[in-house]
C-alpha positions as a Markdown table, in Angstrom:
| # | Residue | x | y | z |
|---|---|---|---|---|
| 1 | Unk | -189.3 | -35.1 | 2.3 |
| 2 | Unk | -192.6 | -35.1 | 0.3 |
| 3 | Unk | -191.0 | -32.3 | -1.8 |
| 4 | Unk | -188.5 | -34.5 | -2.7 |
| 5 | Unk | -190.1 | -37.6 | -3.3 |
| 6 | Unk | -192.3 | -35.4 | -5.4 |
| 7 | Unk | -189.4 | -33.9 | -7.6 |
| 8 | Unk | -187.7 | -37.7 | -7.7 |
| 9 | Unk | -191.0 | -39.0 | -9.4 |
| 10 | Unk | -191.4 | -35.8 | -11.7 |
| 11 | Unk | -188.0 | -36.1 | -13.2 |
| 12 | Unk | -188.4 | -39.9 | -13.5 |
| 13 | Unk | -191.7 | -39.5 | -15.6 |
| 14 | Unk | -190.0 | -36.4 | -17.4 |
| 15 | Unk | -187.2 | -38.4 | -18.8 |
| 16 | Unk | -188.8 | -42.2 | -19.3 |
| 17 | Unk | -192.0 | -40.4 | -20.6 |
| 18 | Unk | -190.3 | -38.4 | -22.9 |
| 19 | Unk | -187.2 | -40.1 | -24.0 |
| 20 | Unk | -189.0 | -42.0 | -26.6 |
| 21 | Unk | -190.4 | -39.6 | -28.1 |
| 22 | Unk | -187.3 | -37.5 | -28.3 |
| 23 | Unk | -185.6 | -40.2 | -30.2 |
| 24 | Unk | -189.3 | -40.3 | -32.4 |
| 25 | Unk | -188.1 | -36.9 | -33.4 |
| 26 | Unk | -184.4 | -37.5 | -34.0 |
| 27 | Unk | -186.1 | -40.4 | -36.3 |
| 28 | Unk | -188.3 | -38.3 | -38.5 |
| 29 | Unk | -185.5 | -35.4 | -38.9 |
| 30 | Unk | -183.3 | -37.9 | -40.7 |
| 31 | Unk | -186.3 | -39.4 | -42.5 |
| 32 | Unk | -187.1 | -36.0 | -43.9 |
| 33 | Unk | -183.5 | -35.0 | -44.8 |
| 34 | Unk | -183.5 | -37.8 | -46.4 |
| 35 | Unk | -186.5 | -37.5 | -48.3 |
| 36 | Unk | -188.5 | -41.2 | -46.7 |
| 37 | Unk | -191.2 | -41.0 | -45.4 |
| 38 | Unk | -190.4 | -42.5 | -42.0 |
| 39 | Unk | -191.6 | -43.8 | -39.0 |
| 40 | Unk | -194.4 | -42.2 | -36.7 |
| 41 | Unk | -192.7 | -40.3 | -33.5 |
| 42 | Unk | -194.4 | -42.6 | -31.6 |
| 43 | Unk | -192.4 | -45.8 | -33.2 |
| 44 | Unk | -189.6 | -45.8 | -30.1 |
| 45 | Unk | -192.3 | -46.1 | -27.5 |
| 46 | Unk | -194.2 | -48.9 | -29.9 |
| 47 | Unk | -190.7 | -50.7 | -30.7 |
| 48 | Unk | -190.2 | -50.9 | -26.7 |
| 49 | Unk | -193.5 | -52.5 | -25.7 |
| 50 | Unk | -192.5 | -55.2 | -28.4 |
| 51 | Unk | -189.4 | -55.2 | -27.1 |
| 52 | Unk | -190.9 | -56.0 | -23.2 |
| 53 | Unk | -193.2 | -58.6 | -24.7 |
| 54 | Unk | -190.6 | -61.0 | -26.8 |
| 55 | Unk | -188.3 | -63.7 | -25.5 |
| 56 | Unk | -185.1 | -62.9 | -23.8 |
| 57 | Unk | -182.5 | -65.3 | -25.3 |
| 58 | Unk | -180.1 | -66.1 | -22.8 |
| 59 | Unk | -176.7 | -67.0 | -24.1 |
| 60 | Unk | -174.2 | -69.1 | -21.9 |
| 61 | Unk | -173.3 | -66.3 | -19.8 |
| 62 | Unk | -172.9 | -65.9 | -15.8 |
| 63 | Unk | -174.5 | -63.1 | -13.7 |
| 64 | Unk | -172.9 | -60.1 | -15.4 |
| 65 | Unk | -175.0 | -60.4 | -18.4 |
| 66 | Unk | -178.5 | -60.3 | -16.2 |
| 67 | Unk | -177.0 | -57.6 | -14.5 |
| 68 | Unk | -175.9 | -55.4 | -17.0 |
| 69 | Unk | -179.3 | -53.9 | -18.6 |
| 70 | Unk | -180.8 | -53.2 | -15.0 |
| 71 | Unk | -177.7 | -51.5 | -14.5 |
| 72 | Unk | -177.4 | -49.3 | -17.1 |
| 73 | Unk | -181.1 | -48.1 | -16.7 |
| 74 | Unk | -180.7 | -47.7 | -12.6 |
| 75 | Unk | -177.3 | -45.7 | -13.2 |
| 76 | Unk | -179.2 | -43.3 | -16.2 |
| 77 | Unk | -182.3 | -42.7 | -13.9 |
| 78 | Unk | -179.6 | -42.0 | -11.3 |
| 79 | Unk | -178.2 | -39.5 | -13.3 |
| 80 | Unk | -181.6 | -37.9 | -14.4 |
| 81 | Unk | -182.4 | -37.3 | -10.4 |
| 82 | Unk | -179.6 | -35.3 | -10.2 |
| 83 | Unk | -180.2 | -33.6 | -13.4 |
| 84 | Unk | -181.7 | -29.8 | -13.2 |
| 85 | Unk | -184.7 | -30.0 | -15.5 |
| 86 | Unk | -186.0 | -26.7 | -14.6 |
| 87 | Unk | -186.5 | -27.4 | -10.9 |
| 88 | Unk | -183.9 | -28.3 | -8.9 |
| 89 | Unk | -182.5 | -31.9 | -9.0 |
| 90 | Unk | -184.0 | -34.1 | -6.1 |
| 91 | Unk | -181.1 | -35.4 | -4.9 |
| 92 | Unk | -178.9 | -32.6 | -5.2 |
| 93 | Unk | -178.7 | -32.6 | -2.1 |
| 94 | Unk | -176.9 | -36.0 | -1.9 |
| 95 | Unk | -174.5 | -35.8 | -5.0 |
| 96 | Unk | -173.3 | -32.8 | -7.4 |
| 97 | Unk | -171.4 | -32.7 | -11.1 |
| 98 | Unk | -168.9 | -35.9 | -9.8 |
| 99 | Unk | -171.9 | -37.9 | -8.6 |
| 100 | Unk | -173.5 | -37.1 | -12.0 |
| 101 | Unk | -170.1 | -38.1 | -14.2 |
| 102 | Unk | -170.1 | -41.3 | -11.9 |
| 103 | Unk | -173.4 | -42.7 | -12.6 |
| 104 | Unk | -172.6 | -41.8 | -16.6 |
| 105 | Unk | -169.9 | -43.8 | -16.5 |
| 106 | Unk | -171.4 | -46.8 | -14.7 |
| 107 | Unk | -173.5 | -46.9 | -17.3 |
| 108 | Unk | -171.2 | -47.3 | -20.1 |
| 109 | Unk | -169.8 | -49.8 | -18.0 |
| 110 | Unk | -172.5 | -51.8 | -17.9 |
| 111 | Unk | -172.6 | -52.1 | -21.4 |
| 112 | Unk | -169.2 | -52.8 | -21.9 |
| 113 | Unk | -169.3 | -55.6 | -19.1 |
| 114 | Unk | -172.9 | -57.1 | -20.3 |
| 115 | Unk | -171.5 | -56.8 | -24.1 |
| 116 | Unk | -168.1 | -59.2 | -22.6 |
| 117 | Unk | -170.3 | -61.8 | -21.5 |
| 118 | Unk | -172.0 | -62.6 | -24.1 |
| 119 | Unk | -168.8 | -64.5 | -25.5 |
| 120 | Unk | -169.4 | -62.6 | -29.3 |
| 121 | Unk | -166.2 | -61.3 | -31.1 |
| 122 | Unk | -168.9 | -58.2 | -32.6 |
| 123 | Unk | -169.8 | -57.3 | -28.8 |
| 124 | Unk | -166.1 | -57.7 | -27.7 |
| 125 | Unk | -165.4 | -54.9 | -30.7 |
| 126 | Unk | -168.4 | -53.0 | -29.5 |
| 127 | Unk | -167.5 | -52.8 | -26.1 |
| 128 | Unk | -163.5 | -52.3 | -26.8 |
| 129 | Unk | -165.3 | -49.1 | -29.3 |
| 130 | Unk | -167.1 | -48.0 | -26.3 |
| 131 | Unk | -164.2 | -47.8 | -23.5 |
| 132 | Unk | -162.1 | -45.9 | -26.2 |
| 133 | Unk | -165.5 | -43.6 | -27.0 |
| 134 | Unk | -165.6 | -43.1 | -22.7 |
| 135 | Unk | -161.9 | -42.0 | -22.6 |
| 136 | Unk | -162.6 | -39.9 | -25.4 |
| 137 | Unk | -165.6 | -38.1 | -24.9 |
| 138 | Unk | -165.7 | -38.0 | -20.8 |
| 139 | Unk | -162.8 | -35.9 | -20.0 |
| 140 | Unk | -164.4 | -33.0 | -22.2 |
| 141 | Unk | -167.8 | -33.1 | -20.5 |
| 142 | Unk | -165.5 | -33.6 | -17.0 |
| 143 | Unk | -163.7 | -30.5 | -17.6 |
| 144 | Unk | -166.8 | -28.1 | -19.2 |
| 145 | Unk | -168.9 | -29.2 | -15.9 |
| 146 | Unk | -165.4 | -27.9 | -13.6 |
| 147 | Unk | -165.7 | -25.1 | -15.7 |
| 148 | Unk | -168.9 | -24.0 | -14.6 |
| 149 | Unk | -168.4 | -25.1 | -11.0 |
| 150 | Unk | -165.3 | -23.1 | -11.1 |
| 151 | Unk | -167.6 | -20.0 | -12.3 |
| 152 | Unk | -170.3 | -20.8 | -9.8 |
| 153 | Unk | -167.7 | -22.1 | -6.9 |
| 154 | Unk | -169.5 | -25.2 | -6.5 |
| 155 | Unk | -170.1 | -28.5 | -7.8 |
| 156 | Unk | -173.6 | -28.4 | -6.8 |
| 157 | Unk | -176.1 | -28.4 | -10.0 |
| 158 | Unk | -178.2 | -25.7 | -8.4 |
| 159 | Unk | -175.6 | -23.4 | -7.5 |
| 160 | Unk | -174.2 | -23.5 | -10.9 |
| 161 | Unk | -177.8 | -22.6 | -12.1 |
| 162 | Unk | -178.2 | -19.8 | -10.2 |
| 163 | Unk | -175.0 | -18.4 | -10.1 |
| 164 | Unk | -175.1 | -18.1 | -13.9 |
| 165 | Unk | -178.5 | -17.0 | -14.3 |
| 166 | Unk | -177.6 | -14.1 | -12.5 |
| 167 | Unk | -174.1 | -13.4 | -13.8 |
| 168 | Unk | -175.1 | -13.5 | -17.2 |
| 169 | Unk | -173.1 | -14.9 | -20.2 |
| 170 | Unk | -169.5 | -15.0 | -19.7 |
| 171 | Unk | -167.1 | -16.3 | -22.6 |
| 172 | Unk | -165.6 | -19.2 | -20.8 |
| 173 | Unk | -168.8 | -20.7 | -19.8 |
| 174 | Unk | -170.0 | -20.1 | -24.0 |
| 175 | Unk | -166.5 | -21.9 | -24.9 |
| 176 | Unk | -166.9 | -24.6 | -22.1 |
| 177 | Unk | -170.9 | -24.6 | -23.4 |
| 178 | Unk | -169.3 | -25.7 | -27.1 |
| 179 | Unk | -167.4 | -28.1 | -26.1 |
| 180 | Unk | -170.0 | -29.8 | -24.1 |
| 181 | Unk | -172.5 | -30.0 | -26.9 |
| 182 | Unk | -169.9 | -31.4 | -29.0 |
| 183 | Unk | -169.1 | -34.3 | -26.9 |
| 184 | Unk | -173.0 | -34.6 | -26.8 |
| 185 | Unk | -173.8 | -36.0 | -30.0 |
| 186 | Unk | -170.9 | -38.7 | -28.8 |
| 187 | Unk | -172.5 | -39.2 | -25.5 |
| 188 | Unk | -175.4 | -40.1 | -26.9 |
| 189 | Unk | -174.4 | -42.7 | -29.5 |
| 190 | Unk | -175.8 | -40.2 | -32.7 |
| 191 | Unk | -173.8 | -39.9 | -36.2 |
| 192 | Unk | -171.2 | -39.3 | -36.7 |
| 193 | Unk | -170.3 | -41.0 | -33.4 |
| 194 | Unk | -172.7 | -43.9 | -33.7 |
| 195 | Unk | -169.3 | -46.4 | -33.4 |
| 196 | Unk | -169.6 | -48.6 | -30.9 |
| 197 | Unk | -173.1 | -49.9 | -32.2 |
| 198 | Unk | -172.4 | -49.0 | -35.7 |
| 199 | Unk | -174.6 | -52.0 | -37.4 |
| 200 | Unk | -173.3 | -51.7 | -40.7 |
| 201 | Unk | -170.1 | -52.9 | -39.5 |
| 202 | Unk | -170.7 | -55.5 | -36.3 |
| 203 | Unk | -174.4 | -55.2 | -36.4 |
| 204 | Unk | -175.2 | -53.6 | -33.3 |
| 205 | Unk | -171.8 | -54.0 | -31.2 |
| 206 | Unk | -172.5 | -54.5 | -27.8 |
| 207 | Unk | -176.2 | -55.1 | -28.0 |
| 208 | Unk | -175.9 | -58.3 | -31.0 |
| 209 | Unk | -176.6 | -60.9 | -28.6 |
| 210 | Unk | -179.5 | -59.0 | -26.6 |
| 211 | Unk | -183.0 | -59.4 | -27.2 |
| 212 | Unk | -186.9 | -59.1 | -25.4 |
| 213 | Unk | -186.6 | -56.6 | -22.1 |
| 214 | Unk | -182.9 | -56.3 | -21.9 |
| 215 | Unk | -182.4 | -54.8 | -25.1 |
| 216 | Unk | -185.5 | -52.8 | -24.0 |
| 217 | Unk | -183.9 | -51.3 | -21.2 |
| 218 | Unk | -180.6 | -50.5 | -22.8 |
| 219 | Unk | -182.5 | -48.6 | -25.4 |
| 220 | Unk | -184.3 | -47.2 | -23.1 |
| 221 | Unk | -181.1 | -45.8 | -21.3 |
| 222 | Unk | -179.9 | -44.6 | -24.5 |
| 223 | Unk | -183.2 | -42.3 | -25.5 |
| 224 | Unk | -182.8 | -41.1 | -21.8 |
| 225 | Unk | -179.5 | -39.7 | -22.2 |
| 226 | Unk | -180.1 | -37.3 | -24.7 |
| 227 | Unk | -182.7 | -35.6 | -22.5 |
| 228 | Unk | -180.6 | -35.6 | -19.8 |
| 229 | Unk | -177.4 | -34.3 | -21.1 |
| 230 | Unk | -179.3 | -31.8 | -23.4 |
| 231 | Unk | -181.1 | -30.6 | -19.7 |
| 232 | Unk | -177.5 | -30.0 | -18.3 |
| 233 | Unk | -176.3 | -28.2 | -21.7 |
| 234 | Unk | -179.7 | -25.8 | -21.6 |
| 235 | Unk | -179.2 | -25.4 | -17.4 |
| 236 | Unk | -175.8 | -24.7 | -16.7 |
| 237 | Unk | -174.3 | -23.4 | -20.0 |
| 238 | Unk | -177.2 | -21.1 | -21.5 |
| 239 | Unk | -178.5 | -17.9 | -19.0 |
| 240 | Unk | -181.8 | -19.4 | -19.1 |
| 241 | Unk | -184.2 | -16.6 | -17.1 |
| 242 | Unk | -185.4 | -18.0 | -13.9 |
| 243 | Unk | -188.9 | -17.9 | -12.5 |
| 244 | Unk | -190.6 | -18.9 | -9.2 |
| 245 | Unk | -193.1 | -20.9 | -10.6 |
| 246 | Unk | -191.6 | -24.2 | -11.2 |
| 247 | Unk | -193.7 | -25.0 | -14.1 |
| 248 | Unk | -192.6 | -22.3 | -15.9 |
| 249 | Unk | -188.7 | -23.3 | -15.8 |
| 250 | Unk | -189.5 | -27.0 | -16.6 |
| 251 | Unk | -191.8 | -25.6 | -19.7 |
| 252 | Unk | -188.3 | -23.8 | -20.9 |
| 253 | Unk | -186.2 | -26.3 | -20.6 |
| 254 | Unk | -188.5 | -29.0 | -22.3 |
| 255 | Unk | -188.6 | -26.1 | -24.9 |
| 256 | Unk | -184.9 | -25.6 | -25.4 |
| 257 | Unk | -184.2 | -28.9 | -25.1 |
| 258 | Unk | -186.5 | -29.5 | -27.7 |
| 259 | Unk | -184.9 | -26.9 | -30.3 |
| 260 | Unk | -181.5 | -29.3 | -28.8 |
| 261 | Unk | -182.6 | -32.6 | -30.5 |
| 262 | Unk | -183.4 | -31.1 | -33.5 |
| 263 | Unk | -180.0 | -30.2 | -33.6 |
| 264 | Unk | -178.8 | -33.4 | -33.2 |
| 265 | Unk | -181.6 | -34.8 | -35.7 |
| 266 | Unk | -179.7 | -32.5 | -38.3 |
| 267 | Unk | -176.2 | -33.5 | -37.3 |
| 268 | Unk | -177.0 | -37.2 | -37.3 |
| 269 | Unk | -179.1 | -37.1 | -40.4 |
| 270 | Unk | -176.0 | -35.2 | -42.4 |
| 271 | Unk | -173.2 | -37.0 | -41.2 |
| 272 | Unk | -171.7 | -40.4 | -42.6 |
| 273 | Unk | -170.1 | -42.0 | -39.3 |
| 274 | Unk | -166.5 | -41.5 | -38.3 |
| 275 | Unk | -163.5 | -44.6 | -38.0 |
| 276 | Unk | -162.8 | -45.3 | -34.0 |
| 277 | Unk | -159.3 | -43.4 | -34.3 |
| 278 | Unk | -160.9 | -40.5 | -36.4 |
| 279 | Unk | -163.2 | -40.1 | -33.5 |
| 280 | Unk | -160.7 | -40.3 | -30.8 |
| 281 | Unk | -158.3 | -37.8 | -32.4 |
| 282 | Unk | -161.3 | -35.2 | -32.5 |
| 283 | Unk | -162.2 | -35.6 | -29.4 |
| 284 | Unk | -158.4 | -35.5 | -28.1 |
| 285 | Unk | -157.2 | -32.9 | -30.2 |
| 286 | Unk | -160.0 | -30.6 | -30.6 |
| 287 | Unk | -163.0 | -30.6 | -28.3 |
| 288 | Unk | -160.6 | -31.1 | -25.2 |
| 289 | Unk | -158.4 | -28.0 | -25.9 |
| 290 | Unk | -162.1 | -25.9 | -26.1 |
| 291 | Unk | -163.2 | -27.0 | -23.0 |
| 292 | Unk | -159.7 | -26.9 | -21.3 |
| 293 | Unk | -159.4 | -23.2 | -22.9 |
| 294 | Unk | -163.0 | -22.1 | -21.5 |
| 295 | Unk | -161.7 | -23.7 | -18.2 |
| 296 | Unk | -158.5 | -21.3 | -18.4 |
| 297 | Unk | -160.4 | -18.6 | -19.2 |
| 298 | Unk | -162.7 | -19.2 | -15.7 |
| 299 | Unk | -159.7 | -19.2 | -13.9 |
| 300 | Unk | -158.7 | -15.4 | -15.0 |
| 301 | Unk | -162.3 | -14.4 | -14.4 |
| 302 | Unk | -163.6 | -14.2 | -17.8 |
């Protein structure tokens, strides 16, 4: 029990000490690519105390809106306690890959249902953008994480881990590994997928009428995912080597994961953002062909 209180607690402060400062480094990519100067990495962390500090204006709205950025957070640190960041997930024991989708998705839900209170036609467009980006995008990650439990015959995190740290690469886990970081940069609201918030167009989306700690704790939830899906992509989809020593897996991951979000730095700092039904053909056309064809090539043993 003390084991896993212990793991719950390291994984919490991995991902809400760190989150911030992955999305300082996403900042500073596209400042450089762009040749600004930029903020400091430390600007998300600074932008969130000020956030915590201001008023929270409260539009006419019943309990859904109070609800919905406690919800989001819970549902993302959720997720992250049953994301492998090098040890194994605290509560693996209590949930797998399904568990993990489910909290995801209550996530996006929460925004969507937070974003329909408010009672603004921009947040009605950001939300409608984000149940379209969900049907999109969550099917591909659905069927690259069956693709690996498929491989490891299990839907348990750890199991899928180990079983292909020891295998070795295998090319439908590399095809369903594609199509996973490709519905990444979606999942975690970067360019050229930025559309639900998209504040040239409707000025934040979802998040227009939010202010003070709410819109602190959905931007904290958004920083969080990218640590937590890039931990899953550098976990299950790359043979990582494994070591006995804790430390020394959660130092590889953090490392990978690092060379991850410079990725997406790149991506997001040389990409103009995509229409809604651009987006959605991609995803539905594309990405979810890889991922179903690395799932078929699982099933034949490859």
């Amino acid at each position: 029990m003390a084991e896993i209180v212990g793991l719950a607690i390291l994984n919490l402060v991995v991902v809400v000490g760190l989150a911030p400062l992955a999305e300082g480094v996403v900042r500073r990519i596209r400042a450089i690519v762009h040749s600004r100067q930029g903020p400091p990495l430390v600007q998300p962390y600074l932008d969130l105390l000020k956030l915590l500090g201001k008023e929270d204006l409260i539009p006419e709205a019943g309990l859904v809106w109070h609800i919905g950025p406690p919800l989001c957070l819970g549902a993302v640190l959720m997720a992250a306690l049953l994301t492998p960041l090098g040890p194994p997930p605290p509560l693996s024991f209590a949930g797998d890959a399904i568990v993990f989708l489910y909290f995801v998705v209550l996530a996006g839900a929460a925004i969507m249902l937070g974003a329909f209170a408010s009672g603004n036609p921009y947040a009605y467009i950001g939300a409608s953008r984000e149940m379209m980006m969900m049907f999109s995008v969550e099917p591909v990650m659905a069927v690259a994480l069956v693709t690996a439990a498929v491989k490891a015959g299990s839907l348990s995190f750890p199991t899928m881990v180990e079983s292909y740290a020891n295998a070795g690469p295998s090319v439908s886990m590399a095809v369903a590994g594609v199509a996973f970081l490709l519905a990444l940069q979606a999942q975690v609201g970067k360019l050229p997928f930025d559309i639900p918030e998209a504040d040239q167009e409707i000025m934040g989306g979802p998040f227009i009428e939010r202010s003070g700690p709410g819109l602190a704790l959905f931007k904290l939830a958004s920083y969080a995912k990218l640590l937590i899906f890039g931990s899953v992509l550098v976990q299950v989809f790359l043979p990582l080597p494994r070591f006995d020593l804790w430390v020394a897996n959660l130092a590889i991951n953090l490392v990978a994961v690092g060379v991850l979000v410079v990725v997406v730095g790149l991506v997001n700092a040389v990409n103009p953002r995509l229409r809604i039904d651009q987006s959605m053909s991609y995803f539905s056309r594309i990405v979810v062909f890889v991922a179903i064809a690395g799932l078929v090539f699982a099933s034949v043993g490859a």
